[in-house]
MDAnalysis code that builds the backbone (N, CA, C; Angstrom):
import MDAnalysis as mda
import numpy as np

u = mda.Universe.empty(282, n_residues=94, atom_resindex=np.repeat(np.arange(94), 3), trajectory=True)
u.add_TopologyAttr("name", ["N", "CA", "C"] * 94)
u.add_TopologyAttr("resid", np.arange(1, 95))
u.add_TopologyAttr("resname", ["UNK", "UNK", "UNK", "UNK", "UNK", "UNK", "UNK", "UNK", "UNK", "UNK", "UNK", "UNK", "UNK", "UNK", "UNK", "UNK", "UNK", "UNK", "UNK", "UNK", "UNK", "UNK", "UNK", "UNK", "UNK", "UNK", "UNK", "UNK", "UNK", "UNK", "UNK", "UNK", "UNK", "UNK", "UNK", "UNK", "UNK", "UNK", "UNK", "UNK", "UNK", "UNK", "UNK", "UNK", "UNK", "UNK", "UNK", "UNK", "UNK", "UNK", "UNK", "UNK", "UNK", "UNK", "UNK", "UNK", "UNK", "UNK", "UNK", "UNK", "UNK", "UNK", "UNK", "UNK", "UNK", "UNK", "UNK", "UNK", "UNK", "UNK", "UNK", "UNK", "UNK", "UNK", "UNK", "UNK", "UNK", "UNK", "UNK", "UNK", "UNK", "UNK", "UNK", "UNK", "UNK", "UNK", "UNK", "UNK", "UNK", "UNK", "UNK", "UNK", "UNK", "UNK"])
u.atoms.positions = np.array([
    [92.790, -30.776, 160.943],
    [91.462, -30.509, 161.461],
    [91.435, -30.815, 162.945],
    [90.633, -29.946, 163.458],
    [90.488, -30.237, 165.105],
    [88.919, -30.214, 165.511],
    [88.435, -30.897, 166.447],
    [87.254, -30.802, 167.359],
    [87.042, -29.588, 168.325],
    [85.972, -28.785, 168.202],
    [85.844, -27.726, 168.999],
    [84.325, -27.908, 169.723],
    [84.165, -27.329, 170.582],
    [82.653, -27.095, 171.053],
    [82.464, -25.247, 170.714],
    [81.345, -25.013, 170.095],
    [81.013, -23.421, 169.465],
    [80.690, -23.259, 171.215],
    [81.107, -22.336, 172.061],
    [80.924, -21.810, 173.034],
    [80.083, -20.027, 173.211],
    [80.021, -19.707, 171.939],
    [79.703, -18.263, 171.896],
    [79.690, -17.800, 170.697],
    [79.156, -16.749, 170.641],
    [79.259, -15.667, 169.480],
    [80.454, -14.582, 169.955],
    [80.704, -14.098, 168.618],
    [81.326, -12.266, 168.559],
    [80.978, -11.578, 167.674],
    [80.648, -10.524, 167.596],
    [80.087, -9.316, 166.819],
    [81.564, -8.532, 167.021],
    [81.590, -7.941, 165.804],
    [82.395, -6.666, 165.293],
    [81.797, -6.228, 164.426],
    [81.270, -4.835, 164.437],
    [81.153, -3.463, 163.803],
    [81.980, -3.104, 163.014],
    [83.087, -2.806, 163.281],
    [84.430, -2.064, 162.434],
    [85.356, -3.402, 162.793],
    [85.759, -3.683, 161.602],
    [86.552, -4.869, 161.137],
    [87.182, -4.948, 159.152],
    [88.069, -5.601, 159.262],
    [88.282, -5.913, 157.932],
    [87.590, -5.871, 157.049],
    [87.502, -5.766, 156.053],
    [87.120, -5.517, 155.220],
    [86.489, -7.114, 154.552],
    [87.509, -7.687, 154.355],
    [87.290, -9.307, 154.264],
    [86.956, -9.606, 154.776],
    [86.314, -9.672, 155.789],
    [85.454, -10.316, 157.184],
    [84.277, -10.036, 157.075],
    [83.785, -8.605, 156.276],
    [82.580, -8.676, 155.918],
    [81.408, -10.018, 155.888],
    [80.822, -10.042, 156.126],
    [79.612, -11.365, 156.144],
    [80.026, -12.514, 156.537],
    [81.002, -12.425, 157.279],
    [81.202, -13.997, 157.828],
    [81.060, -13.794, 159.405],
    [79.968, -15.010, 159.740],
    [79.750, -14.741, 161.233],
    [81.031, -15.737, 162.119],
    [81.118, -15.009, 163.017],
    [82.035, -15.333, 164.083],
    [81.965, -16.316, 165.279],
    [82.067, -17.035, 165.804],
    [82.403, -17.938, 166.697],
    [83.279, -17.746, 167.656],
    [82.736, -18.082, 169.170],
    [84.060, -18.501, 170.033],
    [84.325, -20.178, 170.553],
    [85.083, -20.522, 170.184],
    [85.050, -22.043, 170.113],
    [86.331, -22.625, 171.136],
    [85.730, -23.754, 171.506],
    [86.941, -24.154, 172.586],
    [87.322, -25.479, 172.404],
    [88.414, -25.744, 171.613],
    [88.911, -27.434, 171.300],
    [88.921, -27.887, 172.100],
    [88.145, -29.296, 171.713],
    [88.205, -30.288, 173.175],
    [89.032, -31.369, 172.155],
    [89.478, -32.796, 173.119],
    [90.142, -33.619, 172.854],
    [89.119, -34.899, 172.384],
    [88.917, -35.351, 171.029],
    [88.195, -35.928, 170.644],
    [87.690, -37.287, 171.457],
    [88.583, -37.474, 172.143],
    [88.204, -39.084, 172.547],
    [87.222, -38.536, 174.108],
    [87.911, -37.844, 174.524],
    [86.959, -37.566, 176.495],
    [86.237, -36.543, 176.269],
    [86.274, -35.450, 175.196],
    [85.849, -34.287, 175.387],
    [86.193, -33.413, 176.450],
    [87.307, -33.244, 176.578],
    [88.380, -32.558, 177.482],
    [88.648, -31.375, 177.200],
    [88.848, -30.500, 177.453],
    [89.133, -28.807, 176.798],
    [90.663, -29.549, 176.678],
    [90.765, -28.696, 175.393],
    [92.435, -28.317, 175.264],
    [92.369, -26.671, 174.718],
    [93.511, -26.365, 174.891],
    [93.969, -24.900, 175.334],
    [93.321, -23.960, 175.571],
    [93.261, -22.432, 174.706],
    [92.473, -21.939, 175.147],
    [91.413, -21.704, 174.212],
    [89.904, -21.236, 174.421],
    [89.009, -20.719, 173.421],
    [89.431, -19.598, 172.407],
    [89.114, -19.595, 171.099],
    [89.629, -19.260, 170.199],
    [88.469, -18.339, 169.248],
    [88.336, -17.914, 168.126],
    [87.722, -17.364, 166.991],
    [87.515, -17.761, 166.080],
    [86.467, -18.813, 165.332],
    [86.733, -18.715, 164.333],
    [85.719, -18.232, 163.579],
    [85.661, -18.297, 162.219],
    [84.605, -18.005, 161.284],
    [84.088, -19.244, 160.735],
    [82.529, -18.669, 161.039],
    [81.739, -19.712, 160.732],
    [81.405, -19.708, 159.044],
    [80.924, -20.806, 158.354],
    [80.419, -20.860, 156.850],
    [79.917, -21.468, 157.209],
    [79.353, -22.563, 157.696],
    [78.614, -23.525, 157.630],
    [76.666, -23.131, 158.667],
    [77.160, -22.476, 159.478],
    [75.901, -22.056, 160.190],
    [75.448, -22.470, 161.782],
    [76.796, -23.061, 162.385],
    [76.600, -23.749, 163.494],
    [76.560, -22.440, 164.631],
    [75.987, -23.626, 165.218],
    [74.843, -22.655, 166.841],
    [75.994, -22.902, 167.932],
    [75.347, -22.423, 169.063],
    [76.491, -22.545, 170.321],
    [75.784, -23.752, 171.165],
    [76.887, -24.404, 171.599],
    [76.598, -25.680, 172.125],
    [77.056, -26.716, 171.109],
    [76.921, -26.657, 169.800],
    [77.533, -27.755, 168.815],
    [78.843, -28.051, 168.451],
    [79.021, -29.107, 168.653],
    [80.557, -29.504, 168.204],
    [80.342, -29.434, 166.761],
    [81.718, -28.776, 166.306],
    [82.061, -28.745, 164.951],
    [83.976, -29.383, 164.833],
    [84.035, -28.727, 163.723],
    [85.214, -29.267, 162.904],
    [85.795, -28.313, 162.466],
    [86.784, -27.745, 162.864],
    [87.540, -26.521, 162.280],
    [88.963, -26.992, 161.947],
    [89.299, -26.129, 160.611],
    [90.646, -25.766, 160.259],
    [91.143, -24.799, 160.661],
    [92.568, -24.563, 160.425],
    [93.304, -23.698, 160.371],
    [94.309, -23.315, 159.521],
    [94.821, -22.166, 159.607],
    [95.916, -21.903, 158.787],
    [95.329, -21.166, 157.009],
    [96.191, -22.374, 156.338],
    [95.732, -21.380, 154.687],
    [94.566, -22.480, 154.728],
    [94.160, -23.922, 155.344],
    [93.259, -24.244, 154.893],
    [91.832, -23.230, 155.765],
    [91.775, -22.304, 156.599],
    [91.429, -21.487, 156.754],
    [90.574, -20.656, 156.071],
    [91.872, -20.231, 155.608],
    [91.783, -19.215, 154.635],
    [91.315, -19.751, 153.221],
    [91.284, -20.714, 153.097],
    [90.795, -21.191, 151.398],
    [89.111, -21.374, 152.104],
    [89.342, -21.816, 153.162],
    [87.301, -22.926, 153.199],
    [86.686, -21.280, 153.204],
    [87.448, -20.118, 153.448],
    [86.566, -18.892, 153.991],
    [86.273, -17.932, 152.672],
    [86.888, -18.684, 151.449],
    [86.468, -18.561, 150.389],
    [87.642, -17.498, 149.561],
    [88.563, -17.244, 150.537],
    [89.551, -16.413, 149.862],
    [90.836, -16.271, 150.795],
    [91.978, -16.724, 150.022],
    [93.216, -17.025, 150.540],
    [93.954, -15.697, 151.038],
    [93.063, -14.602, 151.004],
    [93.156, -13.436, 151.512],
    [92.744, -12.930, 152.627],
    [91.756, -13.496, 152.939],
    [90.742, -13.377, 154.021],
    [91.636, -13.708, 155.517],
    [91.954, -12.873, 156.520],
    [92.661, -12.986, 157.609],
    [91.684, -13.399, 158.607],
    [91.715, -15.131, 158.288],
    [91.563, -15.555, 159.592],
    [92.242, -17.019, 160.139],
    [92.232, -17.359, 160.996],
    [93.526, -18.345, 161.665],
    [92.291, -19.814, 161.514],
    [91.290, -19.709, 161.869],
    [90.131, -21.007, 162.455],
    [88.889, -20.892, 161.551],
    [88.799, -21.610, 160.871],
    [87.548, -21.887, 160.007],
    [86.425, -23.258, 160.627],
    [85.135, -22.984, 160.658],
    [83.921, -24.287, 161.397],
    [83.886, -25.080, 159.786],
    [84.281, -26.008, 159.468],
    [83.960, -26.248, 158.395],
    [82.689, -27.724, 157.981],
    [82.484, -28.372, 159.737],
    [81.503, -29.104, 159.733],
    [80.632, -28.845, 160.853],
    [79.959, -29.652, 161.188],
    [78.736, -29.892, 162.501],
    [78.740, -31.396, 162.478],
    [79.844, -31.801, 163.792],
    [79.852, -32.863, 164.131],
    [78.655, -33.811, 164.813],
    [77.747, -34.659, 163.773],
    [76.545, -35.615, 164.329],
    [76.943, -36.117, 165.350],
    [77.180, -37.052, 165.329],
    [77.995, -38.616, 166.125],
    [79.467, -38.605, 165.750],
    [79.540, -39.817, 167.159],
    [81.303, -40.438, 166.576],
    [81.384, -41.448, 166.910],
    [82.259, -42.369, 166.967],
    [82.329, -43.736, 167.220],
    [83.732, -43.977, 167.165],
    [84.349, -44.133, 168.737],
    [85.719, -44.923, 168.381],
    [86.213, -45.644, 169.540],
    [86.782, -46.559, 168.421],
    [87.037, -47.988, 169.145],
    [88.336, -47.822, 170.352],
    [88.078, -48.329, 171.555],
    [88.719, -47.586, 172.655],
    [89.930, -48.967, 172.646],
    [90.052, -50.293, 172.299],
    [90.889, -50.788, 172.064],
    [92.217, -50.595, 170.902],
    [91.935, -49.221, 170.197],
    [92.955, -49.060, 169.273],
    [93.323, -47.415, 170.023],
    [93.496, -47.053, 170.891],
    [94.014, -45.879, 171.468],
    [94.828, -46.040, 172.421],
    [96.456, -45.749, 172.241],
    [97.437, -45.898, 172.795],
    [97.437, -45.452, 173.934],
])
């Protein structure tokens, strides 16, 4: 699992077939402790319902593909929370 900030929407018209009803996201991992961008902004599919501006919680890979409800479904980044708060202790970070 990784930390992202939802930075945007995407719309597609003509798309997969499996992609049907799942709304889209452009999301940009930041680094949990500074909130730092790491690499670049990405795609994922949303289930959960998050807005732009909210940090969420995305997977990837087949866990992806399972939270998106079908291990068929071609997509790489799944939102699978809406990060409230956090709390971490800055004396246990190397």
């Amino acid at each position: 699992m990784r930390v992202a900030k939802v930075i945007g929407n995407i719309w597609a018209t003509r798309k997969e077939e499996k992609l049907a009803g799942l709304k889209l996201l452009i999301v940009q991992p930041i680094n949990i402790i500074d909130g730092t961008r790491e690499r670049t902004p990405i795609v994922a599919a949303d289930i959960i319902g998050a807005g732009v501006g909210e940090t969420v919680i995305i997977v990837s890979g087949s866990s992806a593909r399972s939270a998106a409800g079908d291990m068929g479904t071609p997509v790489d980044a799944t939102v699978v929370g809406i990060v409230d708060d956090q709390e971490i202790d800055a004396s246990l970070i190397e």
